[in-house]
Backbone bond lengths (Angstrom), bond angles and torsions (degrees), N, CA, C in turn:
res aa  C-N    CA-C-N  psi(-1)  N-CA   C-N-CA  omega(-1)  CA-C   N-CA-C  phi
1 X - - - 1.450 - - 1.526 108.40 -
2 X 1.042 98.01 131.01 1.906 104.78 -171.81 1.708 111.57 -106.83
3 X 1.615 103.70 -23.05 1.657 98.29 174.98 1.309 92.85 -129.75
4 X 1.790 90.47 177.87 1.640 115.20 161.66 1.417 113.02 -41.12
5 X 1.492 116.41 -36.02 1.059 115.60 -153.74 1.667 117.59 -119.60
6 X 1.474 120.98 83.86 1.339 104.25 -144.52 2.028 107.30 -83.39
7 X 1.039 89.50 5.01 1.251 91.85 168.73 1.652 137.77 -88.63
8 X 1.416 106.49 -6.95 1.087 118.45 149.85 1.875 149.35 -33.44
9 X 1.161 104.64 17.40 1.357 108.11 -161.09 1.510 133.45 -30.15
10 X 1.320 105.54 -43.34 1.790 119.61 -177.08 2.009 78.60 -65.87
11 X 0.864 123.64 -65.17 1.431 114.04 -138.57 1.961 95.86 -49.80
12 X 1.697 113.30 -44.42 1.273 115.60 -160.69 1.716 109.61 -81.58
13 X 1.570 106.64 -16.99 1.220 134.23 169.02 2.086 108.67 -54.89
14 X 1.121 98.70 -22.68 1.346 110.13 -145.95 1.790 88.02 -103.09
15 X 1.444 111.92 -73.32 1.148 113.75 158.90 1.936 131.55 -22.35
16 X 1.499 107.83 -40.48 1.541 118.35 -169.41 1.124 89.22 -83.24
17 X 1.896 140.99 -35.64 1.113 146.28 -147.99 2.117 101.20 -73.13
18 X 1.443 87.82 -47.83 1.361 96.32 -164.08 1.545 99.29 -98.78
19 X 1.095 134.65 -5.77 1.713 125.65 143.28 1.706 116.48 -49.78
20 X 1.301 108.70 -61.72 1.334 129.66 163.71 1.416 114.92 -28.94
21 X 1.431 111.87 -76.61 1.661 126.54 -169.06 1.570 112.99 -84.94
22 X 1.555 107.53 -21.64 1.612 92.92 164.69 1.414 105.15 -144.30
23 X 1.464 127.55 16.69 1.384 117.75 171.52 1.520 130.73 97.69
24 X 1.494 98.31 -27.04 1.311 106.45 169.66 1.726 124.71 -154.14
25 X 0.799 98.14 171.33 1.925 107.39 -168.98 1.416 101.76 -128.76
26 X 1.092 121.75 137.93 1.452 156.75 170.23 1.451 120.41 -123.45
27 X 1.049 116.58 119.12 1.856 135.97 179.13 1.321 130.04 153.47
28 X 1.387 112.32 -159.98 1.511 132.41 -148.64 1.491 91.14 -117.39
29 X 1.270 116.05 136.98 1.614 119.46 170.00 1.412 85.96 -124.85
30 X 1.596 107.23 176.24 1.706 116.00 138.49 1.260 106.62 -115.12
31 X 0.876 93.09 153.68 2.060 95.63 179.79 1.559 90.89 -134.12
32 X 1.903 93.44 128.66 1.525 86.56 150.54 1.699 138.04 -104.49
33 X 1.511 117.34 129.94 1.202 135.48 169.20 1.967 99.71 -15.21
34 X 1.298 96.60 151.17 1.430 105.77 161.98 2.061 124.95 -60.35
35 X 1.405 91.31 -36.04 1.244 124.27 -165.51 1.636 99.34 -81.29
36 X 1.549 118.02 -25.80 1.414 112.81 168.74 1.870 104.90 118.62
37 X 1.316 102.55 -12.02 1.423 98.84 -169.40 1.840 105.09 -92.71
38 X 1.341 108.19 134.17 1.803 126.91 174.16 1.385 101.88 -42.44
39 X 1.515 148.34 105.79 1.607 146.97 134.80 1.232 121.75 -77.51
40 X 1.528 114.92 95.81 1.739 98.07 164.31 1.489 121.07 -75.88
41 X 1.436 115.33 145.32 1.201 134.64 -168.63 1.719 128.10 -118.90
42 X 1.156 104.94 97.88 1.861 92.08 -171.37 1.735 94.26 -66.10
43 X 1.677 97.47 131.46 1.754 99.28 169.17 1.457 105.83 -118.56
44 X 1.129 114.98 155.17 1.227 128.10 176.89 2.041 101.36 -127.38
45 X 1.411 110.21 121.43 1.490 109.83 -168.03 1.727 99.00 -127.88
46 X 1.071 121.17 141.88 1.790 129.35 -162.54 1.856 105.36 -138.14
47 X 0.776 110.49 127.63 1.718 113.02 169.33 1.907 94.96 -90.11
48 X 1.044 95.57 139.35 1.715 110.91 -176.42 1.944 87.39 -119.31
49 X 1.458 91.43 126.16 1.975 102.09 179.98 1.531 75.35 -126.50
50 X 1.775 85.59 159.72 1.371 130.74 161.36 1.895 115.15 -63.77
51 X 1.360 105.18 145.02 1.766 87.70 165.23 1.881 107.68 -49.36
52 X 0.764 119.30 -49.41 1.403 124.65 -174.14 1.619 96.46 -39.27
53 X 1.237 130.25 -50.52 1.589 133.25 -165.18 1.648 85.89 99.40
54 X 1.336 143.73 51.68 1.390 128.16 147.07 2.030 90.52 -95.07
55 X 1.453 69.24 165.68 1.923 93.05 169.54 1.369 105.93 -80.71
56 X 1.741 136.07 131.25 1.274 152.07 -151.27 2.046 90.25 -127.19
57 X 1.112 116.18 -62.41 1.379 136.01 173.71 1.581 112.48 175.60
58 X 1.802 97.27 -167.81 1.231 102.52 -166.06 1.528 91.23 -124.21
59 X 1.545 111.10 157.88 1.595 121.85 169.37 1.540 106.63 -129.55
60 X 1.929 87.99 138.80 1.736 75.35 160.70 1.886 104.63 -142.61
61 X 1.350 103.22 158.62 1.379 102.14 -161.86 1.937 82.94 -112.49
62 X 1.377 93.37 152.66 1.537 97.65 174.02 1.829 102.60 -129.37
63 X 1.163 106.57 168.17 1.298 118.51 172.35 1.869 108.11 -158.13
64 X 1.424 115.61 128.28 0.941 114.08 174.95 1.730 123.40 -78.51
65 X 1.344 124.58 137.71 1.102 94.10 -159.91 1.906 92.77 -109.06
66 X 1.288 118.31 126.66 1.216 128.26 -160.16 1.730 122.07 -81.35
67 X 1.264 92.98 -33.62 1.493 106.40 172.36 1.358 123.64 -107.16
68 X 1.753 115.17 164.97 1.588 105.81 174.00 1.397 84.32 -74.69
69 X 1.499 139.71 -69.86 1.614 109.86 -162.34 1.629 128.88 -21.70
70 X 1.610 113.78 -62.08 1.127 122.72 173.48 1.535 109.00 -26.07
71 X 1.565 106.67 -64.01 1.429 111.53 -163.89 1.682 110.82 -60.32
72 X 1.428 116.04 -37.68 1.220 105.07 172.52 1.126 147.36 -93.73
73 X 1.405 104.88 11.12 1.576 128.40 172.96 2.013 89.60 -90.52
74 X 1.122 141.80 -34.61 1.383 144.01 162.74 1.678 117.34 -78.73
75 X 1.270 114.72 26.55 1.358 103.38 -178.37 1.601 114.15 -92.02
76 X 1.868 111.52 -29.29 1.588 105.55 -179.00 1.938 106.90 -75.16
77 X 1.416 114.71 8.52 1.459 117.67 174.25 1.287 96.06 -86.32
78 X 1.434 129.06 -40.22 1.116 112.08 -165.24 1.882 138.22 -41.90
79 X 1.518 78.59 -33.09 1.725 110.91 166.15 1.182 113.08 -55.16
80 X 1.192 141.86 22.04 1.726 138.34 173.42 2.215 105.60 70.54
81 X 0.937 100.78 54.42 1.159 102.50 -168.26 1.860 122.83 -56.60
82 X 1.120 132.58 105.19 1.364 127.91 -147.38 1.211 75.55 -111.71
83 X 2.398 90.94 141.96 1.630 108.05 167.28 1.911 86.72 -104.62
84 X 1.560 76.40 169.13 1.824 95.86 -178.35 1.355 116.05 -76.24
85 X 1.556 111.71 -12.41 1.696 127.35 171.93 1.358 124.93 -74.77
């Protein structure tokens, strides 16, 4: 489960799309805390290939984002933001 919301499909649909077609994902999740409380998270997610071009695994880096500034300087990511790589 990747969000708050696991019912979301297009959104996580969207994410696998652009791992797939360019390798990596850029955006905003919420994650919830153990404790129950909503964290949004800027993620950054990368497919790692072989010289060959096989798939090796996947990484993802998180960062909590602490402030409302933070969050709204990251809000047009929120949109599943695809790099051209």
């Amino acid at each position: 489960m990747l969000t708050d919301n696991p019912d979301d499909k297009q959104f996580h649909k969207r994410i696998w799309l652009s791992l797939l077609s360019h390798r990596q994902w850029d955006g905003v999740l919420n994650l919830r805390h153990r404790e129950g409380a909503v964290i949004p998270v800027k993620v950054h997610m990368s497919a790692h290939m072989s010289e060959q071009g096989e798939l090796l695994h996947y990484c993802a880096y998180f960062h909590p984002l602490e402030s409302t500034e933070e969050l709204r300087l990251t809000e047009p990511m929120a949109q599943t933001k695809q790099s051209p790589h």
